[in-house]
N, CA, C and O atoms as a DFTB+ gen file, in Angstrom:
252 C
 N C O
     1  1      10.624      15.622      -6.358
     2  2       9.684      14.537      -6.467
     3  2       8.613      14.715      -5.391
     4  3       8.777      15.363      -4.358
     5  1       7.577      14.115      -5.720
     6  2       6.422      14.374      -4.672
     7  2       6.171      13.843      -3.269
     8  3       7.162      13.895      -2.541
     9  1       4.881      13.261      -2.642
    10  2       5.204      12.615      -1.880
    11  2       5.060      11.348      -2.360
    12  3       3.900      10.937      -2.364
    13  1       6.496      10.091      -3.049
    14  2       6.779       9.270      -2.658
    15  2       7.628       8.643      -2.135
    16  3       8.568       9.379      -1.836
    17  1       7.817       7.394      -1.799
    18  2       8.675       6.608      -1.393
    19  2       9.842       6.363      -2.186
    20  3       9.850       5.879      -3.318
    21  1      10.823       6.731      -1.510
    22  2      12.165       6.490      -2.575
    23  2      12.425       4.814      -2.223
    24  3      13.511       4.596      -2.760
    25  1      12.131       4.002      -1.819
    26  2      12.223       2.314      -2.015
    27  2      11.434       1.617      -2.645
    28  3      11.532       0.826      -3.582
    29  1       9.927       2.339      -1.476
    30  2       9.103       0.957      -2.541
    31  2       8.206       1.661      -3.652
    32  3       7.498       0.956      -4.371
    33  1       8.230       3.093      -3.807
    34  2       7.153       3.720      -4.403
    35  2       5.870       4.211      -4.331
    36  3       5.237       4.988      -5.046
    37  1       5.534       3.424      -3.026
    38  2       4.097       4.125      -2.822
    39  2       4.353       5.519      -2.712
    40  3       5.319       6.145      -2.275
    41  1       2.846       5.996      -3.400
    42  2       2.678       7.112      -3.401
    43  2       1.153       7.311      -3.140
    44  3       0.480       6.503      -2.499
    45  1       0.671       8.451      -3.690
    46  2      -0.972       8.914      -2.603
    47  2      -1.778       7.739      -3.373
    48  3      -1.457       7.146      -4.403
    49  1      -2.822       7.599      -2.629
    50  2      -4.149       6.641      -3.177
    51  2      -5.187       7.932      -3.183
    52  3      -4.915       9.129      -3.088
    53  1      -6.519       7.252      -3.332
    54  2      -7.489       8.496      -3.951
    55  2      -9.028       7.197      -3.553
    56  3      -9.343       6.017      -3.710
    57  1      -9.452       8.277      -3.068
    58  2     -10.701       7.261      -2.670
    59  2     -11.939       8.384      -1.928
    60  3     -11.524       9.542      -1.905
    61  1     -13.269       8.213      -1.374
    62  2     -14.075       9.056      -1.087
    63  2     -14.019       9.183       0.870
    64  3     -13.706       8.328       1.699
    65  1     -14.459      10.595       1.040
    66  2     -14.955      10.537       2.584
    67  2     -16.748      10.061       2.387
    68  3     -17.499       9.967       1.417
    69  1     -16.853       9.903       3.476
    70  2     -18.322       8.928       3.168
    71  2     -19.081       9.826       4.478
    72  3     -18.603       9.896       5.610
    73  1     -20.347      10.474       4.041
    74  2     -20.574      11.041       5.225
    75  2     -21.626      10.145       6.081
    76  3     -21.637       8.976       5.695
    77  1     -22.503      10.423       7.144
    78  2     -23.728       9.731       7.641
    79  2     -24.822       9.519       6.793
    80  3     -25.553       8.528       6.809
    81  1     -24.927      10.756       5.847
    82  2     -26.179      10.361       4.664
    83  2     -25.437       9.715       3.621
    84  3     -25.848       9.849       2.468
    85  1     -24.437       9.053       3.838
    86  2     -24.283       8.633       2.691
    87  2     -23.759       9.258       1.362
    88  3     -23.796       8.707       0.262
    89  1     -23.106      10.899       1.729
    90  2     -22.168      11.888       0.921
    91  2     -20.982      11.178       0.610
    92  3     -20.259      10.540       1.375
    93  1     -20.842      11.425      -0.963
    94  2     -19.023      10.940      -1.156
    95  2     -18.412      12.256      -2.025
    96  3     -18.607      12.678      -3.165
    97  1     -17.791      12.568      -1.186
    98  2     -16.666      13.807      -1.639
    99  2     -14.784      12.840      -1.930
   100  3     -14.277      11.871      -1.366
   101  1     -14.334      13.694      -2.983
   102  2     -13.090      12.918      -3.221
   103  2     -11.879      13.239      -2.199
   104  3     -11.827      14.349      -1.669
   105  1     -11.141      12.489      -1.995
   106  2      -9.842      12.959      -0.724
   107  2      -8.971      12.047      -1.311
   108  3      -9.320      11.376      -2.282
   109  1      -7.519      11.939      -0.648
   110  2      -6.420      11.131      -1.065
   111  2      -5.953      11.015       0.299
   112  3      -6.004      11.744       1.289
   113  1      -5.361       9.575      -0.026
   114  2      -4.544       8.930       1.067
   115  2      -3.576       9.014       1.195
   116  3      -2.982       8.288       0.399
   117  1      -2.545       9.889       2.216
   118  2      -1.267       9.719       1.954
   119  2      -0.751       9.260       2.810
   120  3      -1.039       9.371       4.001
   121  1       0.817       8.168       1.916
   122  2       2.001       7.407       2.656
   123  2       2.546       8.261       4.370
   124  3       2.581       9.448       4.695
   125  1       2.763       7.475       4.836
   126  2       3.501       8.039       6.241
   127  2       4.850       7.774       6.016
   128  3       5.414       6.737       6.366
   129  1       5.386       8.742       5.411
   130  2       6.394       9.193       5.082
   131  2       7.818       9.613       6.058
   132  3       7.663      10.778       6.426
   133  1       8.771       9.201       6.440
   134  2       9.732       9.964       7.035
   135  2      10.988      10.344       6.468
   136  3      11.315       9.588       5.554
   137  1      11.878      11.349       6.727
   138  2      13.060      11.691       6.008
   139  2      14.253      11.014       7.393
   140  3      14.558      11.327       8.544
   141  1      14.545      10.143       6.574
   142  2      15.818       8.941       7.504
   143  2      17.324       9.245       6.678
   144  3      17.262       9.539       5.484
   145  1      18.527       9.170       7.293
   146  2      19.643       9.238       7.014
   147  2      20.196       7.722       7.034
   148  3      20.481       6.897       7.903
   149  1      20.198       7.781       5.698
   150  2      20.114       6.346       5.409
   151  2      21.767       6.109       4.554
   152  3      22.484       7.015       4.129
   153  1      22.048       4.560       4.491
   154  2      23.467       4.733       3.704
   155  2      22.794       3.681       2.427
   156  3      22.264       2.570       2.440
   157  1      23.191       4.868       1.157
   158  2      23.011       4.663       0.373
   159  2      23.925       4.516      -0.898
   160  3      24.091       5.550      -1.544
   161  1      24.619       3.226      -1.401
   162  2      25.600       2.813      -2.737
   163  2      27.107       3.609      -2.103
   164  3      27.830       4.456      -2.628
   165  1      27.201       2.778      -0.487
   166  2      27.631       3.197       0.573
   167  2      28.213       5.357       1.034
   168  3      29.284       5.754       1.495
   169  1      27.549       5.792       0.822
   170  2      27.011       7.068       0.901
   171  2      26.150       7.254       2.081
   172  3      25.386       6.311       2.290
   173  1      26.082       8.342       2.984
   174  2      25.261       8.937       3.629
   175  2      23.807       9.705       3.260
   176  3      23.926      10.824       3.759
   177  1      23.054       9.650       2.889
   178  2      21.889      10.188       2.318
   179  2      20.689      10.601       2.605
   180  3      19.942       9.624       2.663
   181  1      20.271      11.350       2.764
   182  2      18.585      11.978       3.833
   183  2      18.150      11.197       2.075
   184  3      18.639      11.316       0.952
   185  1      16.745      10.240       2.790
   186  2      15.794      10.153       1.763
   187  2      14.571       9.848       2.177
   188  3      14.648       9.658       3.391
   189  1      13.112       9.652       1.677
   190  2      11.931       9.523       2.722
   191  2      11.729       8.122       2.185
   192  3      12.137       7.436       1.247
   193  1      11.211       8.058       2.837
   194  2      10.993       6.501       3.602
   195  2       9.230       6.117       3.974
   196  3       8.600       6.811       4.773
   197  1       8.782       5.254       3.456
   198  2       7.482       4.985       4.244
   199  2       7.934       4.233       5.847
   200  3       9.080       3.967       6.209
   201  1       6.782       4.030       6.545
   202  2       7.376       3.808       7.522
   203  2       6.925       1.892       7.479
   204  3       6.781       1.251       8.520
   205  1       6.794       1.371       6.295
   206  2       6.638       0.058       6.081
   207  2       7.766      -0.480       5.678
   208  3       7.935      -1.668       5.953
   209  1       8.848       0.263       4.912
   210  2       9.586       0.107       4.574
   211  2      11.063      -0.094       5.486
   212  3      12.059      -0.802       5.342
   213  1      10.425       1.391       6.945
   214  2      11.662       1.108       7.727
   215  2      11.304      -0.131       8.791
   216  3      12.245      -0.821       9.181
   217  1      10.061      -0.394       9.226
   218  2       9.658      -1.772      10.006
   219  2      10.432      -2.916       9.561
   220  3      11.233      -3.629      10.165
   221  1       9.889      -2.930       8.028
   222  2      10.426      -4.320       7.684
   223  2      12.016      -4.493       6.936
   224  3      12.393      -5.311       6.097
   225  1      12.753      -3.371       7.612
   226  2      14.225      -3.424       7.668
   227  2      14.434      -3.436       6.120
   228  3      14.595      -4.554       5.632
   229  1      14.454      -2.447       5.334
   230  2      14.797      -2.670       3.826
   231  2      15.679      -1.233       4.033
   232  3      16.253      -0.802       3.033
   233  1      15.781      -0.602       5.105
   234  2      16.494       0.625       5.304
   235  2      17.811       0.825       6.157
   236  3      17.591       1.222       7.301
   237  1      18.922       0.658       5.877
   238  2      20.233       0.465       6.383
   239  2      20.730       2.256       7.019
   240  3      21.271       3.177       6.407
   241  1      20.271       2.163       8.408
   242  2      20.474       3.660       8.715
   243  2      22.007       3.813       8.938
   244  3      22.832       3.097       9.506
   245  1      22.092       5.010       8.284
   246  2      23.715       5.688       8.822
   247  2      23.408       6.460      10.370
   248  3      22.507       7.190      10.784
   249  1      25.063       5.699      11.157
   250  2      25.098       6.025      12.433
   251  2      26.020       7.312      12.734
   252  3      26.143       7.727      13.887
């Protein structure tokens, strides 16, 4: 799978760089992603993670 989020799903956005004259070239935004050892359907599991997801505690890390 690419780069998304195995919780909440975000994945890349898509939007322009904008130069001083006023240039728009296309670029994508990507999630800040981490690979956490997480317990998962009580299992141990490496999975990535945005890092919004691990702030607001929706991620139960294995110790």
């Amino acid at each position: 799978m690419a780069f998304i989020c195995n919780l909440c799903g975000k994945g890349h956005q898509f939007g322009h760089n904008v130069s001083h004259a006023n240039n728009k070239t296309k670029r994508t935004f990507s999630p800040n992603l981490q690979t956490v050892r997480a317990l998962v359907n009580g299992s141990h599991r490496r999975i990535r993670v945005c890092t919004r997801c691990l702030r607001t505690g929706l991620v139960k890390k294995a110790v």
